[in-house]
C-alpha positions in Angstrom: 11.1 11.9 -9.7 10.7 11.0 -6.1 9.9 7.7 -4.7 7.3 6.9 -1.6 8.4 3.8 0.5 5.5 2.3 2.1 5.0 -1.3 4.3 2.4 -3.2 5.2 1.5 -3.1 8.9 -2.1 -4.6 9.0 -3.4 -8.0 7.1 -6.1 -7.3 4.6 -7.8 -10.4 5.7 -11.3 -9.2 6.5 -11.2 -6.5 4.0 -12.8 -5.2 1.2 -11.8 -7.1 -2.0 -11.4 -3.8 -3.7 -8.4 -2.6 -1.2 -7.3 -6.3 -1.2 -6.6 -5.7 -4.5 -5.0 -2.4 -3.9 -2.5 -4.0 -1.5 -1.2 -6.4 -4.1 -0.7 -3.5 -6.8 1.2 -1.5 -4.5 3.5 -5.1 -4.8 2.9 -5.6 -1.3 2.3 -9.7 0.0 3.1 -10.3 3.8 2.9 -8.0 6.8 6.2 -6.2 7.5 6.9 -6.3 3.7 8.2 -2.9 2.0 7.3 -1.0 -1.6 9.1 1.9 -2.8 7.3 3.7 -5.4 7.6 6.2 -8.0 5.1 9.4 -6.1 2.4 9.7 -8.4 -1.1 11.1 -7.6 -2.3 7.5 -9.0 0.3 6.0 -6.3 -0.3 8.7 -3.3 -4.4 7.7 -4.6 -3.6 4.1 -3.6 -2.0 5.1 -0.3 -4.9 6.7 0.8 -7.7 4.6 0.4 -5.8 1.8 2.2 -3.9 4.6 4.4 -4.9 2.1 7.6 -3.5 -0.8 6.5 -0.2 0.6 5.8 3.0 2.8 7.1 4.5 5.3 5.1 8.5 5.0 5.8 
């Protein structure tokens, strides 16, 4: 299976506490940090509802 590698460009600070929580199960913490991921719809889900807090590499 292929893998997704996504980091975190944009604090959550300020956000809802629903995609707050969607950052930290993507295993993401600081800005600048990096999460590869299996490619799942649940995963490629995840992405896009907090598509502008993140980068996908």
């Amino acid at each position: 299976m292929s893998t997704v590698k996504i980091q975190l460009v944009r604090s959550p600070i300020g956000c809802k506490a629903s995609h707050r929580a969607t950052v930290r199960g993507l295993g993401l913490r600081k800005i600048r940090s990096v999460s590869e991921l299996q490619d799942t719809p649940a995963v490629r889900g995840m992405i896009n509802k907090i598509s502008y807090l993140l980068k996908v590499l």
